[in-house]
OpenMM code with the backbone's topology and positions (N, CA, C; nanometers):
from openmm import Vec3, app, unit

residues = "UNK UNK UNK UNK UNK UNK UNK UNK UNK UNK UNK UNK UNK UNK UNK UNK UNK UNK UNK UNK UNK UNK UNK UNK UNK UNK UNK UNK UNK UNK UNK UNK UNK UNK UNK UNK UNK UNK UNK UNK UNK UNK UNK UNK UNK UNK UNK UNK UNK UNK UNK UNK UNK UNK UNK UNK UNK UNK UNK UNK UNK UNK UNK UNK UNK UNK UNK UNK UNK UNK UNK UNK UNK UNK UNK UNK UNK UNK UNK UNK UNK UNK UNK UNK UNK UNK UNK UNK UNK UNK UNK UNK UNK UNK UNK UNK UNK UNK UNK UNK UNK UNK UNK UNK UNK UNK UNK UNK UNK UNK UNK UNK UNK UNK UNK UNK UNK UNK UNK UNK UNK UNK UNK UNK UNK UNK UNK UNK UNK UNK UNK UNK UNK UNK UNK UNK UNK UNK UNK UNK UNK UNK UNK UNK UNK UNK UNK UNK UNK UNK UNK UNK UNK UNK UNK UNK UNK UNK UNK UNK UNK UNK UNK UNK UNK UNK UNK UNK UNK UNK UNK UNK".split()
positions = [
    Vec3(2.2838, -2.1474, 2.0953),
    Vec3(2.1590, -2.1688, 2.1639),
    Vec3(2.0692, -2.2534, 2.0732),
    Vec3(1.9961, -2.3619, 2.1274),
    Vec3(1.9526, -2.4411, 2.0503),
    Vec3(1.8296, -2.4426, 2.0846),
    Vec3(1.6976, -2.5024, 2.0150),
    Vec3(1.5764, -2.4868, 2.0302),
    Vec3(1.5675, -2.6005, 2.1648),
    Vec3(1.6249, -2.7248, 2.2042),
    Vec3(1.5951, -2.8043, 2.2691),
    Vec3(1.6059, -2.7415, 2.4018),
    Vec3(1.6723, -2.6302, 2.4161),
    Vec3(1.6798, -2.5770, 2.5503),
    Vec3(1.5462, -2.4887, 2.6166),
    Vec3(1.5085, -2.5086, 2.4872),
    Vec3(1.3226, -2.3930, 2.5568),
    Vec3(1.2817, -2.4617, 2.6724),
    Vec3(1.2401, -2.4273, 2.7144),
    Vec3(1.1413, -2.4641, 2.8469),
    Vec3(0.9765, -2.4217, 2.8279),
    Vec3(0.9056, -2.4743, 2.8518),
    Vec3(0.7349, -2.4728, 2.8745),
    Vec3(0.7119, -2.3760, 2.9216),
    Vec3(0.7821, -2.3260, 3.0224),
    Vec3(0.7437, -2.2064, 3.1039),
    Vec3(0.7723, -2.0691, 2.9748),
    Vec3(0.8598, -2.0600, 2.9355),
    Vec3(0.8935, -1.9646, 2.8835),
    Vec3(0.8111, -1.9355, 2.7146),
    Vec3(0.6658, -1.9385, 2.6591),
    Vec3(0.5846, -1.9380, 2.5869),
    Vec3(0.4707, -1.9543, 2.6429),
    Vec3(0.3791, -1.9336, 2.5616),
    Vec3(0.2160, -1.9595, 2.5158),
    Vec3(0.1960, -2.0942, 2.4940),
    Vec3(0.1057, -2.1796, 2.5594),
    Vec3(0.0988, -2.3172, 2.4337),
    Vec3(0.0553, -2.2606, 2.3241),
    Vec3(0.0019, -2.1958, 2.2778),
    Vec3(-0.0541, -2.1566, 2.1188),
    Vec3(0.0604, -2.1739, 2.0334),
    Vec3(0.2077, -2.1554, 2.0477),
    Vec3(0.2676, -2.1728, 1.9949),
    Vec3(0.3444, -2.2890, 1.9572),
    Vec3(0.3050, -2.4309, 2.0349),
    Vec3(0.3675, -2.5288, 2.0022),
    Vec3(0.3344, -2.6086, 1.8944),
    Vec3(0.2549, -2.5896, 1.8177),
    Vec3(0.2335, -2.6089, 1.6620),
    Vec3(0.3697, -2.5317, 1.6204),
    Vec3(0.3659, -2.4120, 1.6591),
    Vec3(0.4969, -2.3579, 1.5538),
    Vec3(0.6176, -2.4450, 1.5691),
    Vec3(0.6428, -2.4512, 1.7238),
    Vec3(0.7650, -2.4872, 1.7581),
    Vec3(0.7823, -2.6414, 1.7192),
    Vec3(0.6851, -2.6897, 1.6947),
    Vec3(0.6956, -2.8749, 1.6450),
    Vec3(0.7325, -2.8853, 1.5368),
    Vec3(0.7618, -2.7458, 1.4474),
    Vec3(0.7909, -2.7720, 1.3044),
    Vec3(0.9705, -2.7402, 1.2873),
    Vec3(0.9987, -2.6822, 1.3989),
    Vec3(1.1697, -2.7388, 1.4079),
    Vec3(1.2254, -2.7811, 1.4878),
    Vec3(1.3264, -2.8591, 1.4314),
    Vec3(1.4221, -3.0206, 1.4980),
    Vec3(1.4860, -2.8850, 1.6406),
    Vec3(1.5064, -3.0432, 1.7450),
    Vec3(1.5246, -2.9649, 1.8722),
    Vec3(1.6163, -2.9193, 1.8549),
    Vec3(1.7610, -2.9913, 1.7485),
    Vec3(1.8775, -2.8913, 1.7419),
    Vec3(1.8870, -2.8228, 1.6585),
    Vec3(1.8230, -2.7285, 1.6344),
    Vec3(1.8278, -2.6103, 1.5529),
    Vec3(1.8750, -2.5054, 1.6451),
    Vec3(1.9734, -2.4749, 1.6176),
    Vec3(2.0650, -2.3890, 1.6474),
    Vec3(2.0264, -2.1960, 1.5933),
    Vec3(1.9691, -2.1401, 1.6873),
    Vec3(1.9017, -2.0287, 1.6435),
    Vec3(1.9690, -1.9119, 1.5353),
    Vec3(2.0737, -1.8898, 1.5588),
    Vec3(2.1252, -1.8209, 1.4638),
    Vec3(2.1768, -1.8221, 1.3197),
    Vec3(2.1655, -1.9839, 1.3517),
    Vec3(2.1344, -2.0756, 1.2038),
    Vec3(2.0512, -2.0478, 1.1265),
    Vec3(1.9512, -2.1215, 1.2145),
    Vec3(1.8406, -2.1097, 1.1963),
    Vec3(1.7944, -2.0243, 1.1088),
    Vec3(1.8402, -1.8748, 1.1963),
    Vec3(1.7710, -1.7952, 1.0981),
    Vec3(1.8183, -1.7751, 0.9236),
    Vec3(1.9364, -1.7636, 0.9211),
    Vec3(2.0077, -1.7894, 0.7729),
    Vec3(1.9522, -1.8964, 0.7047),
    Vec3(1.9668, -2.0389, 0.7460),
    Vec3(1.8740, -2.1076, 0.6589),
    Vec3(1.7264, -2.0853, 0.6643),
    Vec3(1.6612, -2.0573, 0.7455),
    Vec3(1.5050, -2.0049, 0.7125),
    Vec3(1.4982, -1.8835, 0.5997),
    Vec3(1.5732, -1.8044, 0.6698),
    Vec3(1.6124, -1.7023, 0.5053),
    Vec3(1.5971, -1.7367, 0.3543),
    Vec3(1.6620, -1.8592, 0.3739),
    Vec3(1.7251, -1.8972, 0.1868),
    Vec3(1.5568, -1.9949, 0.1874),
    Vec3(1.5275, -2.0698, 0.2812),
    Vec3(1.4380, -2.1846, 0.2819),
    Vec3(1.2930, -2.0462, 0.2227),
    Vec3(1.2369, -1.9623, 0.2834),
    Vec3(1.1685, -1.8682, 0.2578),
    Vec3(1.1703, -1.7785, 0.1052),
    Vec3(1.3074, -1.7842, 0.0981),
    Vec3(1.3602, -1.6806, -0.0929),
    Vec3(1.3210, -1.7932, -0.1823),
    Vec3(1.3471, -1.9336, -0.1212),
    Vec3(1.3390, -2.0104, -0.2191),
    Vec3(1.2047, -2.0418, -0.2874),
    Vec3(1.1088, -2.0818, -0.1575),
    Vec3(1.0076, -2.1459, -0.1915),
    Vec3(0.9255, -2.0149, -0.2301),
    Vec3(0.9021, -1.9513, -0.1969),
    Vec3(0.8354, -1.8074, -0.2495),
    Vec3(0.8573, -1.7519, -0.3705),
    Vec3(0.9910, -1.7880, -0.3950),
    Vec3(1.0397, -1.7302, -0.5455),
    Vec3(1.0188, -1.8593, -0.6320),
    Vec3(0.9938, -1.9807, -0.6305),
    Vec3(0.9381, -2.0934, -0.7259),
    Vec3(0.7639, -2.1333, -0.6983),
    Vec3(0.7123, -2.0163, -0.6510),
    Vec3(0.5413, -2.0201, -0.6848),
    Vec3(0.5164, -1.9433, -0.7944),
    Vec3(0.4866, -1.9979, -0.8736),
    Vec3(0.4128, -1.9455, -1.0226),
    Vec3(0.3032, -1.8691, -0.9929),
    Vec3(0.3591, -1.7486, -1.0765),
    Vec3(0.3219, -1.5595, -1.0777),
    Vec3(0.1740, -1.5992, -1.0648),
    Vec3(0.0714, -1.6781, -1.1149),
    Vec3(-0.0442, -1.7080, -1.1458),
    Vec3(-0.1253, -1.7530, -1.0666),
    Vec3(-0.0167, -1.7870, -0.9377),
    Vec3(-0.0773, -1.8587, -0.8008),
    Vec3(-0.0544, -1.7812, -0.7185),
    Vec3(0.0082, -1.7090, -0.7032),
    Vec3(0.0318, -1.5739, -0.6430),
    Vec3(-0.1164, -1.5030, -0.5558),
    Vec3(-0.2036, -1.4601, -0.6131),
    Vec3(-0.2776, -1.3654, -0.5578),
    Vec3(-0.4380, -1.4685, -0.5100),
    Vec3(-0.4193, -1.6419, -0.5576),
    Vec3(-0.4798, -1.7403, -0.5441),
    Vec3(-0.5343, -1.7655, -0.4028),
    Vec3(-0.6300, -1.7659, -0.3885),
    Vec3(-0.7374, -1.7811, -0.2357),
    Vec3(-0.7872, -1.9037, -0.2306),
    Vec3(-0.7515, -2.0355, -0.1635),
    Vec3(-0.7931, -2.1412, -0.1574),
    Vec3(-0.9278, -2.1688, -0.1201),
    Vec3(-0.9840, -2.0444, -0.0295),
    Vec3(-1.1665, -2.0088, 0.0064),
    Vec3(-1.1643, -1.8714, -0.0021),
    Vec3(-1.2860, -1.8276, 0.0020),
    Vec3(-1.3481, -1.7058, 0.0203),
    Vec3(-1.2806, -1.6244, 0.1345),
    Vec3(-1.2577, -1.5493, 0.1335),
    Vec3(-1.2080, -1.4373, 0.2861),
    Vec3(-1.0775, -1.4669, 0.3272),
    Vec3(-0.9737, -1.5993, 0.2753),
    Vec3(-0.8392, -1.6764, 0.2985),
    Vec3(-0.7606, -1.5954, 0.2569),
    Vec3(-0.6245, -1.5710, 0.3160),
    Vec3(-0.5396, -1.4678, 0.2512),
    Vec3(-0.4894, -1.4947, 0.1364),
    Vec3(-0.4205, -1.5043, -0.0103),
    Vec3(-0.3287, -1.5322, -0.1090),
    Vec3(-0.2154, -1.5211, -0.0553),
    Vec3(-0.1331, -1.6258, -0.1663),
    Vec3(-0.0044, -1.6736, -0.1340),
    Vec3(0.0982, -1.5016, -0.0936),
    Vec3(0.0631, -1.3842, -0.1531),
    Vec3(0.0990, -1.2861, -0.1386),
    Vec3(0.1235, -1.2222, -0.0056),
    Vec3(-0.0361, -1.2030, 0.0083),
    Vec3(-0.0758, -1.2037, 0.1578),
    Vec3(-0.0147, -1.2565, 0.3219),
    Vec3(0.0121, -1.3829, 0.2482),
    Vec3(0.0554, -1.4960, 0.3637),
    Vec3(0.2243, -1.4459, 0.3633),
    Vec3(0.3171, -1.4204, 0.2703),
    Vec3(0.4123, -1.3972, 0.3002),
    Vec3(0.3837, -1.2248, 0.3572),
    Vec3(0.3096, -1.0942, 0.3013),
    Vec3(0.3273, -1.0406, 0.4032),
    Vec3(0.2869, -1.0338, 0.5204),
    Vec3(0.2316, -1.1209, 0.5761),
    Vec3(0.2196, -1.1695, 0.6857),
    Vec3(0.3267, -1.2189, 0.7706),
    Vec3(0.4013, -1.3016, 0.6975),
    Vec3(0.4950, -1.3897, 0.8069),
    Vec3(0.5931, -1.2517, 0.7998),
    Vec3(0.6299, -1.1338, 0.7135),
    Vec3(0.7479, -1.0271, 0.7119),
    Vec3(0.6320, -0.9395, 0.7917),
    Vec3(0.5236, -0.9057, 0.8667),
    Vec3(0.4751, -0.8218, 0.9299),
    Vec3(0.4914, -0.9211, 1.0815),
    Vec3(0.4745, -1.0032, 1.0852),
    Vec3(0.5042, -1.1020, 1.2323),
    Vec3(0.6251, -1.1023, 1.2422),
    Vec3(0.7304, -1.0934, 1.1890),
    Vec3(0.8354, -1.0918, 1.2458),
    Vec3(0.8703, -0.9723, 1.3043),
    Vec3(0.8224, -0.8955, 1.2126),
    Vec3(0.8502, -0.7180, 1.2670),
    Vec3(0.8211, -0.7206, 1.4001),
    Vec3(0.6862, -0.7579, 1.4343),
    Vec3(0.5865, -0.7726, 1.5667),
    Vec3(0.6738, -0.8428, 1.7014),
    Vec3(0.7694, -0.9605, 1.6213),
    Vec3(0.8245, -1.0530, 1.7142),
    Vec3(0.9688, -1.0338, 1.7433),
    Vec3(1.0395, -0.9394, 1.6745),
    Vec3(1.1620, -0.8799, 1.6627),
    Vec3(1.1593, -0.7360, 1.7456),
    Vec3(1.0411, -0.6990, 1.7555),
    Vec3(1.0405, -0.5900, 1.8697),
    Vec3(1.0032, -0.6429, 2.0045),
    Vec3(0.9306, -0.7409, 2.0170),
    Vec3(0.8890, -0.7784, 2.1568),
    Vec3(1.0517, -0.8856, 2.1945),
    Vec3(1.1219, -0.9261, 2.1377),
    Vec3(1.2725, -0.9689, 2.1128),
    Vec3(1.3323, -0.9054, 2.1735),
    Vec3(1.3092, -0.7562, 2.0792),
    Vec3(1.4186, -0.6391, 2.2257),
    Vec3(1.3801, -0.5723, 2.2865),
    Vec3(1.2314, -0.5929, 2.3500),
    Vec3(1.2088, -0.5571, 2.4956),
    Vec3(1.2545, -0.6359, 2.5797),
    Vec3(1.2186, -0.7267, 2.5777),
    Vec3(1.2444, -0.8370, 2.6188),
    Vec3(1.3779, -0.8814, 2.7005),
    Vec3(1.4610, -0.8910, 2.5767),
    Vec3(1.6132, -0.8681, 2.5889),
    Vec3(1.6497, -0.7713, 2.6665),
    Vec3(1.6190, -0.6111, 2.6262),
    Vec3(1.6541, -0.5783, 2.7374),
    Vec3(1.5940, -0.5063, 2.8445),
    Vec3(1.5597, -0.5956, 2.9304),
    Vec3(1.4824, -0.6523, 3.0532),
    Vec3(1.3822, -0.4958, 3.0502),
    Vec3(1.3053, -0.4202, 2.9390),
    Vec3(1.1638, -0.3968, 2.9842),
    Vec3(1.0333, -0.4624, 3.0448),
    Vec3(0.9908, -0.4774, 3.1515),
    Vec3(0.9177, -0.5453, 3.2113),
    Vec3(0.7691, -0.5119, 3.1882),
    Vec3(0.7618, -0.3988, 3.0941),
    Vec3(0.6230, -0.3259, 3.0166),
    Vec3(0.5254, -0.4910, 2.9810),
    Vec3(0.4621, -0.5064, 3.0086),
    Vec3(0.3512, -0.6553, 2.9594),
    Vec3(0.3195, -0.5224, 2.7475),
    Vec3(0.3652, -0.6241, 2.7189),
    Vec3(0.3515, -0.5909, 2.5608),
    Vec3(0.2346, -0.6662, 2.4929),
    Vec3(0.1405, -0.5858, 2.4191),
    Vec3(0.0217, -0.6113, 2.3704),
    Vec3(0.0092, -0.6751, 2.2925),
    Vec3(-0.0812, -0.8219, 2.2705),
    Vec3(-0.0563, -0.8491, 2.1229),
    Vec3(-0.1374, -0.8039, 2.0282),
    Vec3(-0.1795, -0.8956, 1.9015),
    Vec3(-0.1752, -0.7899, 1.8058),
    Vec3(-0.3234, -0.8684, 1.6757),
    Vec3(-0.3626, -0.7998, 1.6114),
    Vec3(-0.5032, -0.8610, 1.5489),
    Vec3(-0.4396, -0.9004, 1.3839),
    Vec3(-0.3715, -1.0098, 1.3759),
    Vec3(-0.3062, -1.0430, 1.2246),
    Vec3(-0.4073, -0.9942, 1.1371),
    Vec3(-0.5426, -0.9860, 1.0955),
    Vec3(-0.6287, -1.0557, 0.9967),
    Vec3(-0.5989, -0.8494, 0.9834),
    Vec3(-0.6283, -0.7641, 1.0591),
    Vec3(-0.6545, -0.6062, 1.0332),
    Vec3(-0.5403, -0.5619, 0.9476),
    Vec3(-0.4128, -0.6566, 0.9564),
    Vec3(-0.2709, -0.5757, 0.9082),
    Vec3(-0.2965, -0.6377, 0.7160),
    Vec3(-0.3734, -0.7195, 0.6986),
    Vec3(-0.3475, -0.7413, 0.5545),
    Vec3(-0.4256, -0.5916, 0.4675),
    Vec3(-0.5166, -0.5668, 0.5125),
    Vec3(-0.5744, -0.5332, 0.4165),
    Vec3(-0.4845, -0.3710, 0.3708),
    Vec3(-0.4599, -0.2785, 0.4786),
    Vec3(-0.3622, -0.1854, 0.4368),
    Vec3(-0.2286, -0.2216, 0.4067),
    Vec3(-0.2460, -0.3772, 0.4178),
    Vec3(-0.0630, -0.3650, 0.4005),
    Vec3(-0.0577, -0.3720, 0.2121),
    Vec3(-0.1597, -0.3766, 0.1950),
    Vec3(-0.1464, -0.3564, -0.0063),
    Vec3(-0.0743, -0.4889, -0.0557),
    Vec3(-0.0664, -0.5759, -0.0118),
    Vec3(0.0207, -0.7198, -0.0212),
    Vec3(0.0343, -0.7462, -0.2007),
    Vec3(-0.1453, -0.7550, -0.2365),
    Vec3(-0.1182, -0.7856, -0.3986),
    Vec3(-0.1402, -0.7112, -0.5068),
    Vec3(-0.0715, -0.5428, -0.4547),
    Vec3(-0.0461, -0.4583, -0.5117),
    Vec3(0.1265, -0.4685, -0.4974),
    Vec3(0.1478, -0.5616, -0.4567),
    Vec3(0.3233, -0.5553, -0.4670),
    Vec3(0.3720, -0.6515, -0.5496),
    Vec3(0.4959, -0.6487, -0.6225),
    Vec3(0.5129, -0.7433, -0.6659),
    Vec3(0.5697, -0.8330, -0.6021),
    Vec3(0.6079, -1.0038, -0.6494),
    Vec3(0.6398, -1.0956, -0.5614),
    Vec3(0.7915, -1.0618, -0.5719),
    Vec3(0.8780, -0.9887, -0.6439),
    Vec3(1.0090, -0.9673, -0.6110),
    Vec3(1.0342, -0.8136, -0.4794),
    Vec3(0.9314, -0.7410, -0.4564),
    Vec3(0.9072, -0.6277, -0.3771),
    Vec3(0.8823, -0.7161, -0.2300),
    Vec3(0.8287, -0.8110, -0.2583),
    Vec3(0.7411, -0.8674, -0.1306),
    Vec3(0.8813, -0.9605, -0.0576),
    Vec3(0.9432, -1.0556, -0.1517),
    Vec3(1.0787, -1.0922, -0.1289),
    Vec3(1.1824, -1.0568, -0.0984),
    Vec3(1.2000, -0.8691, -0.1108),
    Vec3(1.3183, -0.7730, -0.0897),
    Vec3(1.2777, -0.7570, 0.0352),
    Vec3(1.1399, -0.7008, 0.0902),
    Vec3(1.0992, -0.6513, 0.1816),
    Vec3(1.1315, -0.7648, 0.3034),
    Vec3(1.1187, -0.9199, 0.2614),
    Vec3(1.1434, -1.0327, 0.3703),
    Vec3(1.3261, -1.0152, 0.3849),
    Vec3(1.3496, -0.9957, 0.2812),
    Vec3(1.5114, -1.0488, 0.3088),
    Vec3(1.5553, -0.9429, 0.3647),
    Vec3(1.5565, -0.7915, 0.3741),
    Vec3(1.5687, -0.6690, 0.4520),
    Vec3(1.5427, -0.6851, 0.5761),
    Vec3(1.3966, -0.7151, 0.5971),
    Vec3(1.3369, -0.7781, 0.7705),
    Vec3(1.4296, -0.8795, 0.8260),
    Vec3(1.4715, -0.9553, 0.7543),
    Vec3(1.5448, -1.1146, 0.7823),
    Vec3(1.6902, -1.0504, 0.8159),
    Vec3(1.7464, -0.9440, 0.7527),
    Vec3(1.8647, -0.9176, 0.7940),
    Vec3(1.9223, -0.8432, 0.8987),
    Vec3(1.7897, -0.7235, 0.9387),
    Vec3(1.7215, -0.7018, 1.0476),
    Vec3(1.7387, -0.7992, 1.1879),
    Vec3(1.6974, -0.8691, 1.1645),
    Vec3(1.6394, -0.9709, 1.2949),
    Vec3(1.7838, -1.0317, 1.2679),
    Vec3(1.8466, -1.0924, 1.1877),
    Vec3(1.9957, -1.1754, 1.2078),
    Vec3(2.0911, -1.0705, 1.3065),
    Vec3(2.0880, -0.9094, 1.2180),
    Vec3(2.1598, -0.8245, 1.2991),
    Vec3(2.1703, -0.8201, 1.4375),
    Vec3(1.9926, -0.8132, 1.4818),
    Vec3(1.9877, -0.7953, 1.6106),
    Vec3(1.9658, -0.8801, 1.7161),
    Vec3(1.9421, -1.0462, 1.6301),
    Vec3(1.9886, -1.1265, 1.7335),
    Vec3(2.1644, -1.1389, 1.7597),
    Vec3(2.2064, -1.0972, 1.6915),
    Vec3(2.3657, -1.1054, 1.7180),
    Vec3(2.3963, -1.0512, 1.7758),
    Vec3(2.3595, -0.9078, 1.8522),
    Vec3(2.4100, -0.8447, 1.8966),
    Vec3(2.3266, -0.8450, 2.0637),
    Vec3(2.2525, -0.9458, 2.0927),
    Vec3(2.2082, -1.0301, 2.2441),
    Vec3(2.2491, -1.1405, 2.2339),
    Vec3(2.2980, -1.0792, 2.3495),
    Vec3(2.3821, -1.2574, 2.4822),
    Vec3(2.2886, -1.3149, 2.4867),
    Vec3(2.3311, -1.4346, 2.4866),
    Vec3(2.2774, -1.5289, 2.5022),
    Vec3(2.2147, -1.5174, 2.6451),
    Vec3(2.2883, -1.4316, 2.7386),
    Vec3(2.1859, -1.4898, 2.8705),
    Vec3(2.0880, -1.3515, 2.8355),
    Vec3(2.0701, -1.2726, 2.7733),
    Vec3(1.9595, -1.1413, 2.7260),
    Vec3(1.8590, -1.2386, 2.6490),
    Vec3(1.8691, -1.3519, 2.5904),
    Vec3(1.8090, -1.3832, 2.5249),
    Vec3(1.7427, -1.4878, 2.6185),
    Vec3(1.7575, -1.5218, 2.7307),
    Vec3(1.6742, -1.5947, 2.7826),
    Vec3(1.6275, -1.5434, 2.8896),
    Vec3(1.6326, -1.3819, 2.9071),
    Vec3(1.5326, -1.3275, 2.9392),
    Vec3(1.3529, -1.3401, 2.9306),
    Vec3(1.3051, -1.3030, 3.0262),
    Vec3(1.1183, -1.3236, 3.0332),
    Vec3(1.0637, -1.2273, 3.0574),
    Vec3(0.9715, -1.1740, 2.9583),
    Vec3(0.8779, -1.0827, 3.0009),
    Vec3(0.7519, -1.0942, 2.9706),
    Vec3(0.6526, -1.0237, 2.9145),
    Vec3(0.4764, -1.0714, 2.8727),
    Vec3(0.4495, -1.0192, 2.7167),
    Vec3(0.4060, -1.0751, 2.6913),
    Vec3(0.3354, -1.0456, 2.5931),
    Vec3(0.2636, -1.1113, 2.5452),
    Vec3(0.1142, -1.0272, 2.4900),
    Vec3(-0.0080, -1.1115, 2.4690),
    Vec3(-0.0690, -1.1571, 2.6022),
    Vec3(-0.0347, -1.1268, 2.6918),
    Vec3(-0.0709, -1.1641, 2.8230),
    Vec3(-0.0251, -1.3036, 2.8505),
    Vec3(0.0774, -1.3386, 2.8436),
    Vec3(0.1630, -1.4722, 2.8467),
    Vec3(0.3528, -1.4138, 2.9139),
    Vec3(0.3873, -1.5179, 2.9596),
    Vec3(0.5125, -1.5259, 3.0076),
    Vec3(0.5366, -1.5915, 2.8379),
    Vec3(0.6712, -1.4571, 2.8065),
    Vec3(0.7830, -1.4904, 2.6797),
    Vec3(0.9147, -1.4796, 2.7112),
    Vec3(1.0100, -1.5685, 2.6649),
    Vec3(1.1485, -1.5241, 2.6307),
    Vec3(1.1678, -1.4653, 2.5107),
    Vec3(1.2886, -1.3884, 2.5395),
    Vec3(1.3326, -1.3389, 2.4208),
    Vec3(1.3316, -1.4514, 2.3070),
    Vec3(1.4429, -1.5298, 2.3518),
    Vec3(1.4486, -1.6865, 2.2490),
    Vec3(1.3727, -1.7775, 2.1956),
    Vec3(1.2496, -1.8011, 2.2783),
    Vec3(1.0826, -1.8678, 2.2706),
    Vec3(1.0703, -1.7785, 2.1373),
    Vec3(1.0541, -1.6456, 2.1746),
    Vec3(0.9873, -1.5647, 2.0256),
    Vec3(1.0852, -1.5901, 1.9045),
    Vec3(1.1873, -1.5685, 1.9496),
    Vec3(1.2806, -1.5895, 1.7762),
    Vec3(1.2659, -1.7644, 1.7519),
    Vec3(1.2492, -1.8695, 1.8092),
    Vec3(1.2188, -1.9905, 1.7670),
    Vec3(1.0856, -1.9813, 1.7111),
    Vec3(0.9943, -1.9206, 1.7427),
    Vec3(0.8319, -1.9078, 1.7276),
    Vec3(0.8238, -1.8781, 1.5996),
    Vec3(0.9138, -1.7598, 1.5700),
    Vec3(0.9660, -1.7049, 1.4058),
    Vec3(1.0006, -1.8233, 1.2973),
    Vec3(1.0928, -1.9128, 1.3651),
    Vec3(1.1235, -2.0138, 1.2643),
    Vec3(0.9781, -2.1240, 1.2316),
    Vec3(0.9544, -2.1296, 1.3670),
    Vec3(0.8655, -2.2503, 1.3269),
    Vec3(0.7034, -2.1778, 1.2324),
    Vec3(0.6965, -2.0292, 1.2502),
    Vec3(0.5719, -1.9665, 1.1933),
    Vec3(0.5990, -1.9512, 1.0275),
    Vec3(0.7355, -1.9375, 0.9645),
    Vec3(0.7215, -1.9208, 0.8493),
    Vec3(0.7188, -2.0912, 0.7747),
    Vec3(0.7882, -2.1695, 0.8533),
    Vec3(0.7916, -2.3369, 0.8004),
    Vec3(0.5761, -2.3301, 0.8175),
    Vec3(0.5339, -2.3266, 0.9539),
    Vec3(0.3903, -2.3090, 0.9719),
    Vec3(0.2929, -2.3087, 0.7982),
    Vec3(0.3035, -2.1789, 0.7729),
    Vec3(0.2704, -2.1058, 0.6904),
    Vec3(0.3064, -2.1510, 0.5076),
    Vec3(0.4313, -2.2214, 0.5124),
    Vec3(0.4709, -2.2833, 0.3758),
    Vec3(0.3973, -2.4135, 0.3472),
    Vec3(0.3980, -2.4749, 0.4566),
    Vec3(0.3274, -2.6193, 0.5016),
    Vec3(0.2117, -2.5969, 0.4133),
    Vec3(0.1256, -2.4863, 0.5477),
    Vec3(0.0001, -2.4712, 0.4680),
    Vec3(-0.0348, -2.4109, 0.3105),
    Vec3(0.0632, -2.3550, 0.2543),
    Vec3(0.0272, -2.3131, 0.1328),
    Vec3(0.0584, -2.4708, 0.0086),
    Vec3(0.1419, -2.5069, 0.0900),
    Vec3(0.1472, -2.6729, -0.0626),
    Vec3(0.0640, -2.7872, -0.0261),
    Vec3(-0.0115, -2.7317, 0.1000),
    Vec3(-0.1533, -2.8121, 0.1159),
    Vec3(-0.2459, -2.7931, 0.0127),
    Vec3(-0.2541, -2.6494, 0.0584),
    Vec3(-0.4119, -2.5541, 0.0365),
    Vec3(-0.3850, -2.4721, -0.1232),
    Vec3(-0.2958, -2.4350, -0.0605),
    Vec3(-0.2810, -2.3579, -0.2471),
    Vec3(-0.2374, -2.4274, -0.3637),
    Vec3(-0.0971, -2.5321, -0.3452),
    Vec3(-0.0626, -2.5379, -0.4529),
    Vec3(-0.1276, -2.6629, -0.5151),
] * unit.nanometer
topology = app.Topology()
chain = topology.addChain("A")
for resn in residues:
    res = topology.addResidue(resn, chain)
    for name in ("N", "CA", "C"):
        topology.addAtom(name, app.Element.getBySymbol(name[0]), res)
């Protein structure tokens, strides 16, 4: 299943910033394995010192921002398997900025924060493998929007590329 097969109907526009940040043939289950290593990598070559670094006042740190993209996936890996399998429940979305502050981000270390992504990441590989492809192009709501299962796991790829972008803008 490849990203070029999405359809308009099946997302939010809010998300086509994400989705512009991967090539149409990205092949999803790929995908996710190389986003994996692309994520261990660049996270694990930011210097310890830039780490907890706030480009403005109230902005999350580089810390922060990765537990962020491993708390959105959680978020997007469950609405994945409702989705998939065909719960028609409209699923709520969700207030990013409330989940940093208990999530203790730069009270962790950056090798804790990296275990915790690659655990989530193996997670989500597991359980896209184990939906058909036609489960995966299933539609249901969330956020008050028409989603596919597949829309959300592409949304995943293009939110952590999103998010790296912005840190070798802004941070590094």
């Amino acid at each position: 299943m490849k990203k070029q097969e999405l359809q308009s109907t099946e997302f939010n526009e809010f998300y086509t910033g994400y989705l512009s940040k991967i090539p149409d043939n990205t092949s999803l289950k790929k995908g996710f394995e190389d986003d994996k290593e692309n994520v261990l990598k660049f996270f694990s070559s930011i210097s310890k010192d830039k780490l907890e670094y706030r480009y403005q006042p109230g902005k999350w740190s580089i810390k922060e921002v990765l537990q962020h993209i491993i708390d959105t996936e959680r978020i997007f890996m469950y609405r994945i398997l409702r989705i998939a399998r065909k719960d028609m429940t409209p699923i709520e979305g969700f207030d990013q900025d409330i989940y940093i502050k208990p999530s203790g981000a730069n009270d962790k270390t950056i090798e804790a924060l990296l275990e915790e992504f690659k655990t989530t990441r193996l997670y989500s590989i597991n359980l896209l493998n184990s939906i058909s492809n036609e489960n995966l192009c299933s539609i249901g709501v969330a956020n008050n929007s028409p989603a596919s299962a597949r829309a959300c796991a592409f949304i995943l790829l293009g939110h952590s590329v999103w998010h790296m972008d912005i840190i070798k803008k802004r941070y590094l």
